[in-house]
SEBA-859810 format. One line per 3 residues: for each residue x, y, z of N, C-alpha, C. Coordinates in steps of 0.05 Angstrom, whole numbers, plus 5000, padded with zeros to 4 digits. Atoms other than C-alpha are relative to their C-alpha. Layout:
<rs>
X,Y,Z,X,Y,Z,X,Y,Z ~ ...;
</rs>
This chain:
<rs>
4988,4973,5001,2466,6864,3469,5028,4999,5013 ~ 4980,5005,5003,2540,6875,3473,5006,5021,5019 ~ 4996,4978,4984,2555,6914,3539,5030,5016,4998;
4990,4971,5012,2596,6982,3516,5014,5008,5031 ~ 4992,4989,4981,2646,6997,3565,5014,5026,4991 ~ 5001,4967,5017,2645,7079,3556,5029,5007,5008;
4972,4996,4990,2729,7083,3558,5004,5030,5008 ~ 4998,4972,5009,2735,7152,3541,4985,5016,5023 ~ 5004,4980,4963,2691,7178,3607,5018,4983,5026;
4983,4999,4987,2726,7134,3644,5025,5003,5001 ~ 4968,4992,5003,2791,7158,3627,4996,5030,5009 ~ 5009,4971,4985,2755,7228,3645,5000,5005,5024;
5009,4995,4961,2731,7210,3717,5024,4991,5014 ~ 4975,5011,4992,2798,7169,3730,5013,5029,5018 ~ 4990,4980,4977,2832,7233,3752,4991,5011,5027;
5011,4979,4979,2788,7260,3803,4988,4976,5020 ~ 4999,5023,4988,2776,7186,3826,5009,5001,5043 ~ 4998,5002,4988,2775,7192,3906,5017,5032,5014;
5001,4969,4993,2784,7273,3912,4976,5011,5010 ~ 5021,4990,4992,2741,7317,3942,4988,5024,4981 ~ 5023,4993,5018,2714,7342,3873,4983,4984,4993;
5024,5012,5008,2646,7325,3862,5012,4997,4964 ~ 4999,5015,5030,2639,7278,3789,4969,5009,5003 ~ 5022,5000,5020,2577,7313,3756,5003,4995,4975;
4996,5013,5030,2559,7265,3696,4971,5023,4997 ~ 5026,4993,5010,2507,7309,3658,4994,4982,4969 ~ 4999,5009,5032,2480,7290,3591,4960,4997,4997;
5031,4997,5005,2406,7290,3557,4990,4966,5008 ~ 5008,5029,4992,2362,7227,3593,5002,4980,4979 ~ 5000,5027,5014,2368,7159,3570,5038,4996,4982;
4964,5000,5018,2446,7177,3541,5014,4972,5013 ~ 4984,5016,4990,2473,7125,3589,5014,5016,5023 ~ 4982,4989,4983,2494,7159,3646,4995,4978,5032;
5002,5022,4977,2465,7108,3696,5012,4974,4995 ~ 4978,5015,5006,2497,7058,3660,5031,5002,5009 ~ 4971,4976,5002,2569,7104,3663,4996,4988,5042;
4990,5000,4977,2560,7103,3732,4998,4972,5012 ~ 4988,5032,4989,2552,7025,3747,5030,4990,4995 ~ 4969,4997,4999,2612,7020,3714,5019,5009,5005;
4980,4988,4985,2649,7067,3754,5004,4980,5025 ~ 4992,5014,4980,2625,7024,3805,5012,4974,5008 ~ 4984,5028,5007,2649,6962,3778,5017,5003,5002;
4972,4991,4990,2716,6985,3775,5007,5013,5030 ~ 4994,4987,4976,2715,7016,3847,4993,4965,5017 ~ 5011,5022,4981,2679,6943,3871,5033,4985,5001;
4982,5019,4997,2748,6907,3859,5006,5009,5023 ~ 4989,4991,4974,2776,6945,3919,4994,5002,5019 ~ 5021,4987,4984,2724,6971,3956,4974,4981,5012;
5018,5027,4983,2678,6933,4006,4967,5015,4988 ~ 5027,5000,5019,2600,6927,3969,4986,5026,5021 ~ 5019,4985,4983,2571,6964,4038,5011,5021,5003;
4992,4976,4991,2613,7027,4030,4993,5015,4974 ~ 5012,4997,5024,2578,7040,3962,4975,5006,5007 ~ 5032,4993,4996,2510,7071,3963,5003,5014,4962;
5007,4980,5012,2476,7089,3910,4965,4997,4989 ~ 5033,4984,5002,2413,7120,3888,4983,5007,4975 ~ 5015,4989,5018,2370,7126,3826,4968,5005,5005;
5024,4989,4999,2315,7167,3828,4984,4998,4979 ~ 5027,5014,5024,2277,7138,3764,4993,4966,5013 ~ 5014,5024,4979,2273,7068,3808,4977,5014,5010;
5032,5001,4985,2205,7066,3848,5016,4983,5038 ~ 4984,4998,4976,2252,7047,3909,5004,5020,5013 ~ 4983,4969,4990,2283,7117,3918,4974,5009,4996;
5018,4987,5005,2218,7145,3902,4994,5016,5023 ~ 5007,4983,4978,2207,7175,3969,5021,5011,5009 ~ 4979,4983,4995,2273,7205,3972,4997,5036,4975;
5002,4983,5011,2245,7275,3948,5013,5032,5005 ~ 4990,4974,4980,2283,7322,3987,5017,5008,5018 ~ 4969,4993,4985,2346,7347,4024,4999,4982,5019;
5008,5004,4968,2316,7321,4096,4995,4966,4997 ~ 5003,5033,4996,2295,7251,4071,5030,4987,4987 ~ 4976,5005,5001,2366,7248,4030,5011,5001,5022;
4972,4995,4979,2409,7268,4096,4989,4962,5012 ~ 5006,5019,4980,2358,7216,4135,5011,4969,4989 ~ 4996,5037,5009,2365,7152,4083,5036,4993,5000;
4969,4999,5002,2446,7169,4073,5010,4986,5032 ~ 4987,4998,4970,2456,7170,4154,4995,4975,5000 ~ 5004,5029,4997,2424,7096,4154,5015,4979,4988;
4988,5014,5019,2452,7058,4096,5039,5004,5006 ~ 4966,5006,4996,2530,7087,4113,5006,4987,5024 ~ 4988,5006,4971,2521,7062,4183,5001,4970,5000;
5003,5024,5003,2521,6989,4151,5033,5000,4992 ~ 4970,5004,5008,2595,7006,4135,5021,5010,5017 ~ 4987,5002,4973,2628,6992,4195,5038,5000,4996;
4971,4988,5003,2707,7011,4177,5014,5023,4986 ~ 4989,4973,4999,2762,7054,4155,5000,4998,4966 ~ 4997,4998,5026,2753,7045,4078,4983,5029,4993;
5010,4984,5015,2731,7105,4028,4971,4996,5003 ~ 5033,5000,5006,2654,7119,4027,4999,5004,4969 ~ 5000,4988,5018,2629,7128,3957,4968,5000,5001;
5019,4991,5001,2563,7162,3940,4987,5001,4972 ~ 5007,4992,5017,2525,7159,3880,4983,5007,4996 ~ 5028,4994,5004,2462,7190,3861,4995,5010,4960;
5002,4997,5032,2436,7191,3790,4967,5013,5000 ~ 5023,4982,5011,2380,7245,3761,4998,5012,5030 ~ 4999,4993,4973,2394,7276,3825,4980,5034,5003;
5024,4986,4995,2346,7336,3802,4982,5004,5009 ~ 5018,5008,4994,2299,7300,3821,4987,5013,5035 ~ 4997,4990,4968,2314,7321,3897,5002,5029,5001;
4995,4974,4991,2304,7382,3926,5018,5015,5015 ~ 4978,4991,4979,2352,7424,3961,5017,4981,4997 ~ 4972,5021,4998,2404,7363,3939,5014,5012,5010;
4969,4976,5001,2460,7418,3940,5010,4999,5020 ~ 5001,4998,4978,2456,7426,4013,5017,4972,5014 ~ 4991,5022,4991,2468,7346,4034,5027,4993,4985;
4977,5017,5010,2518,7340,3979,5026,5020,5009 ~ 4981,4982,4993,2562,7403,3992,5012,4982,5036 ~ 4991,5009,4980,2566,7369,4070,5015,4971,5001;
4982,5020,5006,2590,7305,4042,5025,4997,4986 ~ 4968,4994,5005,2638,7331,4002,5021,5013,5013 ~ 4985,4986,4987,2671,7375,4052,5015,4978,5024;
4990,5016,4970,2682,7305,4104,5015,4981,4979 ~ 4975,5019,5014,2745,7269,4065,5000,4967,4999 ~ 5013,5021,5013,2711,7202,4070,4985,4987,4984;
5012,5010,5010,2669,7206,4027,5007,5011,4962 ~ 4991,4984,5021,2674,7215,3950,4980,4999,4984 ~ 5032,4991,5005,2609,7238,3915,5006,5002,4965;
5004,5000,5027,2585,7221,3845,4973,5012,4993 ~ 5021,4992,5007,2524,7254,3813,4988,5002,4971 ~ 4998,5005,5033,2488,7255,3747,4972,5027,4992;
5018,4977,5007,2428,7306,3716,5001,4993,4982 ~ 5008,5001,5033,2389,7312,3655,4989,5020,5006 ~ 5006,4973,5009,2381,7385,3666,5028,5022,5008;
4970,4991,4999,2444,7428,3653,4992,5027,5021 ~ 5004,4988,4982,2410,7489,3686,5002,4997,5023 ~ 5001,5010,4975,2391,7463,3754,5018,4991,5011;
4969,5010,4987,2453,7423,3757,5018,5029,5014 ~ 4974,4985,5004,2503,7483,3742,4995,5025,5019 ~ 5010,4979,4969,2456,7539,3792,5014,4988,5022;
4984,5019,4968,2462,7495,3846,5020,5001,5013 ~ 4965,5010,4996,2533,7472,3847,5013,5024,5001 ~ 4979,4972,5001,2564,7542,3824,4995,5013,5023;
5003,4979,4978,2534,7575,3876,5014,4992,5035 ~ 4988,5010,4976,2554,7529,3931,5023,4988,5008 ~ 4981,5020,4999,2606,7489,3905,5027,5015,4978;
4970,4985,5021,2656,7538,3862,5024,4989,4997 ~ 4984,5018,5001,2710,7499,3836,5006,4972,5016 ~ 5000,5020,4984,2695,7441,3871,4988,4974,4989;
5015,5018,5011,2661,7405,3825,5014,4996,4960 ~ 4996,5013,5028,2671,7371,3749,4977,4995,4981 ~ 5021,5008,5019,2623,7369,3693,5013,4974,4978;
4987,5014,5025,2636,7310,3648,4969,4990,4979 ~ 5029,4999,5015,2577,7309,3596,5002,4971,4982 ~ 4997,5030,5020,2560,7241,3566,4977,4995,4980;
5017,4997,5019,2530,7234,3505,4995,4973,4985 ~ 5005,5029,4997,2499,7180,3464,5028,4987,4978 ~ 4977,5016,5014,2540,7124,3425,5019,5007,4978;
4984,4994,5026,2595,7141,3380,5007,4979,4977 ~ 5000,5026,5016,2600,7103,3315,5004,4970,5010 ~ 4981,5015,4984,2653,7059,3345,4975,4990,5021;
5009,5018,4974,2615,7040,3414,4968,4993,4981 ~ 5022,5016,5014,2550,7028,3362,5004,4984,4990 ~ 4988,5033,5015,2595,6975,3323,5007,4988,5021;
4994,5017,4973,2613,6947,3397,4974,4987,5008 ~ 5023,5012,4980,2539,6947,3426,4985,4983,4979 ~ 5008,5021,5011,2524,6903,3362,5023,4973,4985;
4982,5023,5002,2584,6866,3361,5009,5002,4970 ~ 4999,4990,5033,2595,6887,3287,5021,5012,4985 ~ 4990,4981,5009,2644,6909,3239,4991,5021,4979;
5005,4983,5010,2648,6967,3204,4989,5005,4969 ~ 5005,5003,5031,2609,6975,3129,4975,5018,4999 ~ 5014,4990,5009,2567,7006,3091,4963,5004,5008;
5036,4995,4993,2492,6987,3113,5012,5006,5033 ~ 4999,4987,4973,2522,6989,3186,5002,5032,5003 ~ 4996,4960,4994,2542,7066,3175,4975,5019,4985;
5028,4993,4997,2472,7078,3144,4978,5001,5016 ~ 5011,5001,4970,2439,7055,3200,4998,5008,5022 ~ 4993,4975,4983,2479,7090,3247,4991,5034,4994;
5007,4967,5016,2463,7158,3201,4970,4994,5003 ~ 5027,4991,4999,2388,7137,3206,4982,4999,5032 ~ 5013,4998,4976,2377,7113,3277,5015,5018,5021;
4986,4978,4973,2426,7152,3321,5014,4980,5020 ~ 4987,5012,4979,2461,7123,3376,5000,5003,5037 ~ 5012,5006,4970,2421,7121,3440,5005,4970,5006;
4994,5028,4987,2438,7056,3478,4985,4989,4995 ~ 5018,5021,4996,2380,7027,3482,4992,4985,4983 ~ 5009,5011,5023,2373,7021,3410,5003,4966,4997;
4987,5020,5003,2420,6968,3414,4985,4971,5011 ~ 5012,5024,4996,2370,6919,3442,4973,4992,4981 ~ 5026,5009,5027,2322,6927,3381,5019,4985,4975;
4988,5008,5020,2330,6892,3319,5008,5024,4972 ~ 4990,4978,5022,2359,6941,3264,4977,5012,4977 ~ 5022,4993,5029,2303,6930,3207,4971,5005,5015;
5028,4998,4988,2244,6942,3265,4999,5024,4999 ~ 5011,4967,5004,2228,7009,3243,4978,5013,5013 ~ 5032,5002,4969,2159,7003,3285,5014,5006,5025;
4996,4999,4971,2197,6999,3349,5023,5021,4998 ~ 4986,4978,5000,2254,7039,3335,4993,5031,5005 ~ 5012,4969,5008,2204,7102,3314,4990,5003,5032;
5024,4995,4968,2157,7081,3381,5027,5014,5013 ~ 4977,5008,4979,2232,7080,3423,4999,5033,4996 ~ 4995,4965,5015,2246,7154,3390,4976,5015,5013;
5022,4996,4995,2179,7174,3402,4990,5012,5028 ~ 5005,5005,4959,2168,7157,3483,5024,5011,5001 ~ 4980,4983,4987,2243,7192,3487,4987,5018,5002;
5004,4967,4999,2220,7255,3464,4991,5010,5019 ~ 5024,4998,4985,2148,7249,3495,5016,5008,5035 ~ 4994,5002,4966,2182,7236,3573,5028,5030,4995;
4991,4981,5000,2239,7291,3551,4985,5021,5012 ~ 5008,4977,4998,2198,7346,3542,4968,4993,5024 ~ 5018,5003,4981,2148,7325,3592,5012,5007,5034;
4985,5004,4979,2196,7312,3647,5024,5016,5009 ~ 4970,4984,5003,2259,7359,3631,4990,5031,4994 ~ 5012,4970,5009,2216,7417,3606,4979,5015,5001;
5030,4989,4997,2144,7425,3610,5002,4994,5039 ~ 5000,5013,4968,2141,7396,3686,5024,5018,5014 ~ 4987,4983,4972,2199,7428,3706,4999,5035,4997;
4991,4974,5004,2196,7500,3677,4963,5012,4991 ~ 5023,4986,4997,2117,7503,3683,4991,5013,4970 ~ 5008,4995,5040,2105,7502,3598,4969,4999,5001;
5018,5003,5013,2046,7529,3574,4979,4991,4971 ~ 4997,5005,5035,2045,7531,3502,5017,4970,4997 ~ 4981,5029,5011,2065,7456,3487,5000,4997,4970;
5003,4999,5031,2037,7456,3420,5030,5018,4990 ~ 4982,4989,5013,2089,7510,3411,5025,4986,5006 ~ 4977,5014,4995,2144,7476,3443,5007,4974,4985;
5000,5016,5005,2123,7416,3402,5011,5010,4969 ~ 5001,5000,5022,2126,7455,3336,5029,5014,5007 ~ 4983,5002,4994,2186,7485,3365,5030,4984,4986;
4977,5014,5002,2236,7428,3357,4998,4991,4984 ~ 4998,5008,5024,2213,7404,3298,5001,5019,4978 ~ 4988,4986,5015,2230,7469,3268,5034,5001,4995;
4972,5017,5004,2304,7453,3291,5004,4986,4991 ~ 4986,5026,5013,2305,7390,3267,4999,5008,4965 ~ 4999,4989,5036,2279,7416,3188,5027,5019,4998;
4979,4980,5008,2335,7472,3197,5022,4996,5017 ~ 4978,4998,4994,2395,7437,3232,5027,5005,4981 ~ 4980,4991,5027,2462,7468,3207,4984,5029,4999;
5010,4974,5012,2422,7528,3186,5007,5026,5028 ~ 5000,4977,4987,2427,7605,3217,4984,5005,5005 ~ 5019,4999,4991,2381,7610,3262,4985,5028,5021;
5012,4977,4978,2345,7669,3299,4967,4995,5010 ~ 5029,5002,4994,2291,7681,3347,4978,5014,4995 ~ 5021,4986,5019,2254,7730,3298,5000,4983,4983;
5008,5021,5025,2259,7678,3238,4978,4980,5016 ~ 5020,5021,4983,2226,7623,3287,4972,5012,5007 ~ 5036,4993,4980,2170,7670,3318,4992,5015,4969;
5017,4993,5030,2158,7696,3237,4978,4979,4993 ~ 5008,5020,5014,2149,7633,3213,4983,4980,5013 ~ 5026,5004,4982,2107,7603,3269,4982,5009,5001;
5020,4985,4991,2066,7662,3271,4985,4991,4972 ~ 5018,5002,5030,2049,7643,3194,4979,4963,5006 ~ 5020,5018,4992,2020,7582,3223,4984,4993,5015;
5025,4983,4975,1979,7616,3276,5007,4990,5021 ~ 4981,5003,4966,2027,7602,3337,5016,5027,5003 ~ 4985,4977,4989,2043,7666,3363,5011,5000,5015;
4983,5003,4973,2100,7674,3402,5021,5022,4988 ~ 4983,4978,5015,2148,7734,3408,5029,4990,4998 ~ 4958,5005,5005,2228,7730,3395,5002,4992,5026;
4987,5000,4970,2233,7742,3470,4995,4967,5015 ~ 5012,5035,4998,2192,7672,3488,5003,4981,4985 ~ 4981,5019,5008,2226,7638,3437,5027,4985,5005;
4961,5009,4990,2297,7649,3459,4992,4980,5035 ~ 5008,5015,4961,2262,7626,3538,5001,4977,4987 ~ 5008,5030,5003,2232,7565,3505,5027,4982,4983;
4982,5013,5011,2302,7541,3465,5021,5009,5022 ~ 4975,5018,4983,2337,7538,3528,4993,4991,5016 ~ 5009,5022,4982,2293,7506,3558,5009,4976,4994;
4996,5028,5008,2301,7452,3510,5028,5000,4999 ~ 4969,5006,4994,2376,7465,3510,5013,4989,5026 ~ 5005,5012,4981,2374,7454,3581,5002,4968,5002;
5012,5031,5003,2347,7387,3575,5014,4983,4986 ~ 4981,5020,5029,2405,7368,3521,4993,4991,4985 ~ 5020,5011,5009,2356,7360,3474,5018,5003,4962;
4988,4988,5030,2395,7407,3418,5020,5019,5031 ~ 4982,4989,4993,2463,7443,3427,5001,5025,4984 ~ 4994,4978,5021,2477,7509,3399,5021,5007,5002;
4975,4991,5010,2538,7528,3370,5005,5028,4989 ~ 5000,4967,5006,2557,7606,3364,5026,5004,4984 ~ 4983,4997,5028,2591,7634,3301,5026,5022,5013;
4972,4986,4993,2666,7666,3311,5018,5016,4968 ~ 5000,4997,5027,2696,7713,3258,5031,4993,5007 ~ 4976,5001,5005,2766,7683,3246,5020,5023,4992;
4968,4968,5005,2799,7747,3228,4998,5014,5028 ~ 5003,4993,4974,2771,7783,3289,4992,4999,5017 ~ 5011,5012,4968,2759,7737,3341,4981,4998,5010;
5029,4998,4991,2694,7756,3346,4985,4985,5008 ~ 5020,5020,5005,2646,7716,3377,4970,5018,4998 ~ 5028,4985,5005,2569,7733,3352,4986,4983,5020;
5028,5010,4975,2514,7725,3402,4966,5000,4991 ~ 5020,5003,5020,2464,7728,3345,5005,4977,4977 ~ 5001,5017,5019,2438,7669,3295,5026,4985,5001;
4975,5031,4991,2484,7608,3324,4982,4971,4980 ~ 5008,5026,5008,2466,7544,3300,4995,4976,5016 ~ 5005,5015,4986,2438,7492,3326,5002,4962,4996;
5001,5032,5009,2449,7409,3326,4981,4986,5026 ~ 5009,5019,4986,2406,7355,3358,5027,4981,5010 ~ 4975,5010,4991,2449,7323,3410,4995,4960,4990;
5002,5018,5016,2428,7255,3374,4987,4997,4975 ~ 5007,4993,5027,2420,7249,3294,4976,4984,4996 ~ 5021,5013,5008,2364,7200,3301,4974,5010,5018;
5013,4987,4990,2334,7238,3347,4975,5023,4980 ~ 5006,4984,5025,2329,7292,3290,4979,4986,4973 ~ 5006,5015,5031,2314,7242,3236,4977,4991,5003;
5024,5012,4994,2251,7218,3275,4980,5033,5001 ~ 5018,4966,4998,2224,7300,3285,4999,5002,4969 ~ 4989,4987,5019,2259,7316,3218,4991,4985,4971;
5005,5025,5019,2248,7263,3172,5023,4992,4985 ~ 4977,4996,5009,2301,7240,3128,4994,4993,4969 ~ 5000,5001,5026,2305,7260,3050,5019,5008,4992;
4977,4987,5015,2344,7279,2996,5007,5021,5003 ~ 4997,4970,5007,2343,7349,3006,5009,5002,5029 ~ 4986,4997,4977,2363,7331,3091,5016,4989,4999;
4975,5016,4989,2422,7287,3083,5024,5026,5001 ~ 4977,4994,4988,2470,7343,3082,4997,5018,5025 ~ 5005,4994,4966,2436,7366,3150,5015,4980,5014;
4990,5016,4983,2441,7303,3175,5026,4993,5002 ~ 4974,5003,5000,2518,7297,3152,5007,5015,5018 ~ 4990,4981,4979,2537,7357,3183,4995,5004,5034;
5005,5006,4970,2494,7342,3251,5017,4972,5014 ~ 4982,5021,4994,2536,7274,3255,5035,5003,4998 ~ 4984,4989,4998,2597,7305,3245,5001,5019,5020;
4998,4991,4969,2583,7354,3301,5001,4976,5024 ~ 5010,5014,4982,2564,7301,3346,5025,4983,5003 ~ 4973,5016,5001,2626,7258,3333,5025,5020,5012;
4980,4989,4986,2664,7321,3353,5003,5003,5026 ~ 5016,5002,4964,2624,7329,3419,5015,4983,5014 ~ 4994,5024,4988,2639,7264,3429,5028,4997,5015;
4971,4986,4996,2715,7277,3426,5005,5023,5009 ~ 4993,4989,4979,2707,7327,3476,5018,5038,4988 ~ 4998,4969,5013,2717,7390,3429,4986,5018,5010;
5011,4968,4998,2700,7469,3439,4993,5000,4970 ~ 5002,5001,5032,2663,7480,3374,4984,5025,5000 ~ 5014,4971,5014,2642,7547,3340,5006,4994,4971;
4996,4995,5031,2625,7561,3267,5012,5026,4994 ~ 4992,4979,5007,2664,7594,3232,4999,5021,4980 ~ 5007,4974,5017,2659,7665,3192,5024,5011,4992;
4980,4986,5011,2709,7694,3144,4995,5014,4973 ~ 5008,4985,5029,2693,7745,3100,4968,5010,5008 ~ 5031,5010,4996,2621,7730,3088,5001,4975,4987;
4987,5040,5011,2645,7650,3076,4983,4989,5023 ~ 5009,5014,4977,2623,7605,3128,5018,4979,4992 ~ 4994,5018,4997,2658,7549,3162,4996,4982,5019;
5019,5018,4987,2629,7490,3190,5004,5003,5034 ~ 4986,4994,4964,2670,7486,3254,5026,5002,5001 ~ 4976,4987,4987,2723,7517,3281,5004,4980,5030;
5000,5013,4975,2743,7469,3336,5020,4999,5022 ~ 4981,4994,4991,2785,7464,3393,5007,4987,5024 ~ 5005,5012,4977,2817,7417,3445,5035,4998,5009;
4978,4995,4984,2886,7422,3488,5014,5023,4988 ~ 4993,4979,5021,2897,7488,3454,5012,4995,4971 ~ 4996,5012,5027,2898,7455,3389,4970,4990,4984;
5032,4997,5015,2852,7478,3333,5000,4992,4978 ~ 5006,5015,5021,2828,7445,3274,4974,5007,4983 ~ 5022,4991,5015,2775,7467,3225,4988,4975,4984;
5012,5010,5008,2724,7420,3198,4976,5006,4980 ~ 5021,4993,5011,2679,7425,3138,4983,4971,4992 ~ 5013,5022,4997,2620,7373,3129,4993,5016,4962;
5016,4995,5027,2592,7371,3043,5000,4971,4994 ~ 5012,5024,5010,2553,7322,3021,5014,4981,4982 ~ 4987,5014,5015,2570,7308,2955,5019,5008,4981;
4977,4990,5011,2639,7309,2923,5001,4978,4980 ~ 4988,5014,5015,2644,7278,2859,5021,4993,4985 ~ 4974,4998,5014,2698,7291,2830,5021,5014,5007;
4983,4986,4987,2763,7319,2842,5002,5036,5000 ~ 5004,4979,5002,2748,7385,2811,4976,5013,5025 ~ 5010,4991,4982,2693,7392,2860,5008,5003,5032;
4985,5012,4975,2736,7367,2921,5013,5032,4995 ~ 4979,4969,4995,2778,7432,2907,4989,5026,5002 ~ 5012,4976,4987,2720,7480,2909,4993,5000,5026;
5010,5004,4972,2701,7459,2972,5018,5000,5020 ~ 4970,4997,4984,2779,7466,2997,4999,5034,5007 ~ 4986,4973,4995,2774,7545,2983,4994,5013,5020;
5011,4990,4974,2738,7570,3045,5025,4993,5020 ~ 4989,5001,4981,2782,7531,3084,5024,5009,4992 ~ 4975,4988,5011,2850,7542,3044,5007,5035,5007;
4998,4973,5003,2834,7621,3052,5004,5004,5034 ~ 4995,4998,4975,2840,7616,3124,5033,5006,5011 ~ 4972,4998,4996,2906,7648,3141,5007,4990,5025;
4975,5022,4980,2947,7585,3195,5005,4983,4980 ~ 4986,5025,5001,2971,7532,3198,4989,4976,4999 ~ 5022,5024,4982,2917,7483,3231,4992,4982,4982;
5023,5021,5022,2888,7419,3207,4977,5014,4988 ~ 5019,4992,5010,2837,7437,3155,4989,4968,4987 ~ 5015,5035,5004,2790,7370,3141,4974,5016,4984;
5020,5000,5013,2729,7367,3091,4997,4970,4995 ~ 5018,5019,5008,2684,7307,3104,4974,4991,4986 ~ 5015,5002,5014,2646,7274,3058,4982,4977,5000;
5016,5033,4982,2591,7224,3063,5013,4976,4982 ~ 4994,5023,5009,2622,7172,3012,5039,5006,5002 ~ 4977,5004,4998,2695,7149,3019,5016,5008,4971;
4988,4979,5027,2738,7194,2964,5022,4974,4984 ~ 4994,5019,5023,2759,7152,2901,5023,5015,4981 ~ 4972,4985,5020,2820,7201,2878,5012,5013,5024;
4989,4985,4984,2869,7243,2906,4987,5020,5028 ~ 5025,4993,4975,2844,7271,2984,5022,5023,5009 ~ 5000,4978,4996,2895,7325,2990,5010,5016,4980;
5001,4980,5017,2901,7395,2960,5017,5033,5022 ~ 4994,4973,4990,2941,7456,2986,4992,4994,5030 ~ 4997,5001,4974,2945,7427,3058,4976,4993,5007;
5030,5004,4984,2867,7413,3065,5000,4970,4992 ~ 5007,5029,5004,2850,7333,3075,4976,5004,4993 ~ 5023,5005,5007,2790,7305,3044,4996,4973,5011;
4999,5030,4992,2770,7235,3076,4963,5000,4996 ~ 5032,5011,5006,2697,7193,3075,4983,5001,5029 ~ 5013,4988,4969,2651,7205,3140,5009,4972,5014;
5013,5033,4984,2656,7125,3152,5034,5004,5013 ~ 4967,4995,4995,2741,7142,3160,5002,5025,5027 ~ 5007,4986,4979,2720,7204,3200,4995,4992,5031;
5009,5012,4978,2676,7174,3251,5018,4975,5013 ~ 4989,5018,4987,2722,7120,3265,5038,5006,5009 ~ 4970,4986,4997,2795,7160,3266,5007,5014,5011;
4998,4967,4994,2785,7228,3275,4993,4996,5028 ~ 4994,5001,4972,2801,7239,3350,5019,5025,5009;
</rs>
């Protein structure tokens, strides 16, 4: 396996590098965030003496008895007193939910200018209570998510083609994949499988006291059949109820943020481009990894232009976009996106055969009165002319590897 050095967060955390804002990495478990942070520390080890480094994972069976504010203050006070000079302290703690009352020990370490405090979570709630309440502008979210095309052609050493960008579209780009063999579909599904299982065990049921699992189970695999789609929490508790899981709207919307929480699925809320609007009804939702989906979801003819369009979100994520869908008229547009106040519209369609079809699929975005990039990706690489009245047309495999 071809160790992935994640540039792009560290070019994130770089600024705040030895300030007294807390670095919260969040991101849904197993993304790589305990990885993310060795490598912060690799880069801090060139300078920095090994004993002024602590750090802490609470999925080890080491830290295991570090459950709580009082045994954090006690094991911290021991371990820094092995770092007998005037260098920087640095602190890391990874799945730091895990601890109780964290908030408390870390707020006192951030406030003493020696030390400089990293942290990580796989629950966006808990994290963001916590911190806001004690730590108001004092802190940094940098959300890390899993492999982007690119660092999947790195962690197999690989260039770019055709069965590689199938592969990527069917397994997703969790790290770990990268130590299976590609055609092991057995271990791949198990790998998928035991995520979910310890997800929603560990991130959702366990921490938010789930009764209904069955429902929570039939839940996410209603997302995954209808990513991309307009979604409400009357359509969900209808169509459940027809399969004798009762649950009302109100305990639906609880139970999908739980799992949002957990970074399990993202939802994206629709904006009406003429008047600004944003709707707080029937958003959309993506799995924050496509193979994630593809293992709940299954993958057929009639899901690839889910799955296009969930990999196309995810590639934007990745790149660190604001993303809403957008509404004009009664049109829809995929995403409306947005990053150093510079916006760009993205539409994801399957299949474009021909050039005449390439130009119906321009008019939604064409009717959009600016200026802004307007893009329509397609899953195969376009074999004629790719623009029309200011809108590009490109292939997802040109997408995923450009578009930035």
């Amino acid at each position: 396996m071809e160790q992935v050095l994640r540039k792009r967060y560290i070019q994130k955390v770089k600024p705040f590098v030895n300030t007294d804002v807390i670095k919260v990495l969040i991101g849904q478990r197993r993304v790589g965030k305990s990885v993310f942070m060795k490598q912060v520390i690799e880069q801090l080890l060139i300078g920095v003496p090994p004993e002024n480094i602590v750090y802490i994972d609470k999925e080890n069976r080491k830290f295991e008895n570090i459950n709580n504010y009082q045994q954090l203050e006690k094991y911290l006070v021991t371990v820094f007193k092995k770092s007998q000079n005037d260098h920087k302290k640095y602190l890391f703690i990874d799945e730091i939910q895990e601890i109780e009352g964290f908030e408390k020990v870390i707020r006192s370490y951030n406030t003493d200018e020696c030390y400089d405090v990293y942290i990580s979570g796989s629950n966006s709630s808990i994290i963001s209570s916590e911190l806001s309440t004690l730590l108001t502008g004092r802190y940094v979210e940098i959300e890390i998510t899993p492999f982007s095309y690119q660092e999947f052609l790195l962690s197999r050493n690989a260039q770019s083609s055709a069965d590689m960008l199938n592969k990527y579209m069917e397994i997703g780009g969790m790290p770990f994949l990268a130590k299976l063999d590609l055609d092991d579909k057995e271990a791949i599904s198990n790998y998928h499988e035991s995520l979910i299982s310890t997800i929603l065990l560990k991130d959702i049921v366990s921490r938010y006291a789930i009764r209904n699992v069955d429902f929570l189970n039939k839940l996410i695999h209603y997302i995954a059949s209808h990513t991309g789609s307009l979604i409400s929490a009357k359509r969900i508790s209808d169509f459940l109820t027809g399969q004798k899981v009762g649950m009302t709207p109100t305990s639906v919307l609880e139970y999908l943020e739980h799992v949002k929480s957990a970074f399990l699925i993202h939802q994206v809320k629709r904006e009406d481009l003429l008047g600004k609007k944003i709707f707080e009804i029937n958003p959309k939702y993506y799995f924050n990894d496509i193979g994630i989906r593809n293992h709940l979801g299954g993958i057929s003819e009639f899901a690839l232009p889910q799955i296009l369009e969930g990999m196309v979100y995810s590639h934007l994520k990745f790149n660190g976009y604001n993303i809403r869908v957008g509404k004009i008229s009664n049109r829809e547009i995929d995403f409306k996106v947005e990053k150093n106040n510079e916006i760009k519209y993205v539409q994801a369609s399957y299949n474009i055969q021909n050039y005449d079809t390439a130009k119906r699929e321009f008019n939604n975005l064409i009717d959009i009165p600016d200026n802004y990039e307007k893009i329509v990706v397609t899953m195969q690489n376009p074999k004629f002319e790719t623009q029309y009245k200011g809108v590009k047309l490109i292939g997802l495999e040109e997408f995923l590897l450009t578009f930035e």
